[in-house]
C-alpha positions as CSV (number, residue, x, y, z in Angstrom):
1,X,13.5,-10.8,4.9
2,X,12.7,-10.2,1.4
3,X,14.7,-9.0,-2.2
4,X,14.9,-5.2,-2.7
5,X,13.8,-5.0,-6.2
6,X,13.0,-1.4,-7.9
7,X,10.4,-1.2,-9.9
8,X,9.3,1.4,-13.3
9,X,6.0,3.1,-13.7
10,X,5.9,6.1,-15.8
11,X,9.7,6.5,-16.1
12,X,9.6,6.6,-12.6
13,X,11.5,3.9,-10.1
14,X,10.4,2.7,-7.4
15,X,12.3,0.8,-4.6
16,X,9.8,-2.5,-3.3
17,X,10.8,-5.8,-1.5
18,X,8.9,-8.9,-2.6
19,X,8.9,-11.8,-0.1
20,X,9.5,-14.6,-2.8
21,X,10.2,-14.9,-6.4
22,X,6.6,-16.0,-7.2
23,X,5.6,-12.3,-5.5
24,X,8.7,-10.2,-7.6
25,X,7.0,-11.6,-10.6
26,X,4.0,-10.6,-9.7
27,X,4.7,-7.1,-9.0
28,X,6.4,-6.8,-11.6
29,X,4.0,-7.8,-13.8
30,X,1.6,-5.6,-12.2
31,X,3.7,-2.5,-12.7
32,X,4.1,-3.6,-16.8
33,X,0.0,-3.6,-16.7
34,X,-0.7,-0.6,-15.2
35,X,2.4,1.5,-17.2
36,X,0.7,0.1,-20.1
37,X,-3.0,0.5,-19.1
38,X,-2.0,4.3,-18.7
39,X,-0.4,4.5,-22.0
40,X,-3.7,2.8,-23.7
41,X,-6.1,5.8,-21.9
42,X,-3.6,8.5,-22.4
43,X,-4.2,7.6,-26.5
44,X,-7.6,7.6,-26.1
45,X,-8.0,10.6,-23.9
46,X,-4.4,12.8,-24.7
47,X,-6.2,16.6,-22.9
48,X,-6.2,14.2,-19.7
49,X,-3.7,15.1,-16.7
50,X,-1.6,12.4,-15.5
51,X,-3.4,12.4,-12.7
52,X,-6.6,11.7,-14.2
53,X,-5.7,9.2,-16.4
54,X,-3.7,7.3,-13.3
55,X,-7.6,7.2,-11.9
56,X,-8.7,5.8,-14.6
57,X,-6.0,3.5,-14.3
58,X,-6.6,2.3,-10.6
59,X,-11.0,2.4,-11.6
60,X,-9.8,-0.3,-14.2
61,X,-8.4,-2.3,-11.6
62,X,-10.6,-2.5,-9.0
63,X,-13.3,-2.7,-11.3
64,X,-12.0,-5.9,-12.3
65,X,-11.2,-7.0,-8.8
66,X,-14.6,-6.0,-7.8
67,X,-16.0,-8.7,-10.7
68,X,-13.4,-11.5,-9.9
69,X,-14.6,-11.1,-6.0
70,X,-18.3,-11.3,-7.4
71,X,-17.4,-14.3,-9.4
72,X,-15.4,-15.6,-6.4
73,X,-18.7,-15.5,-4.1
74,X,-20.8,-16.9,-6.8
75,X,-18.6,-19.9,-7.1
76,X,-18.3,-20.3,-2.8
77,X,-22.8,-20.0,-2.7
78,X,-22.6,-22.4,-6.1
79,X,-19.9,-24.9,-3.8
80,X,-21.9,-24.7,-0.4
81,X,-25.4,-25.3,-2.4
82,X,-23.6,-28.5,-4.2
83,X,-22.4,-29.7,-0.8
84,X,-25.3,-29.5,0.8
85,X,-27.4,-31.2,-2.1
86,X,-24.5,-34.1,-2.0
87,X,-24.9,-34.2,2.5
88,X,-28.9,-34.9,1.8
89,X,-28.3,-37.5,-0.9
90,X,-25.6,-39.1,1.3
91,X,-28.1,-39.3,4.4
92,X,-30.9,-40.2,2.2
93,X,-29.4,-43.3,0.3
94,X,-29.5,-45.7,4.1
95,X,-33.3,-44.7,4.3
């Protein structure tokens, strides 16, 4: 069973349990990012609802998680190719 930590987004708190230590820092570093992300597009776009600027917020995010998980895959095809290449040179040095 995990902590029972609260959290603050938006001046509002919200009750979580993290597993681990390594995972309360985590969400709570999360929660610092996306209270501040909000506060950076609510000075750039201030006639924005709340609700608007919290999907701007959440676009952000998994626009970034969509790049890391392209980057990810690139590295796994760049990893399989270089294994591959190092198997055939492996089998090729006894001939």
């Amino acid at each position: 069973m995990g902590q029972k930590i609260t959290i603050k987004i938006l001046d509002r708190r919200f009750p979580l349990e993290a597993e681990s230590q390594e995972q309360e820092k985590d969400i709570r570093e999360a929660a610092e990012k996306v209270d501040g992300k909000y506060h950076e597009y609510l000075s750039m776009f201030p006639d924005k609802s709340p609700e608007e600027i919290l999907s701007f917020v959440a676009l952000n995010g998994y626009m970034e998680v969509t790049r890391l998980q392209k980057a990810m895959d690139a590295r796994d095809r760049d990893e399989e190719s270089l294994q591959a290449r190092l198997r055939s040179y492996l089998e090729n040095i006894d001939k």
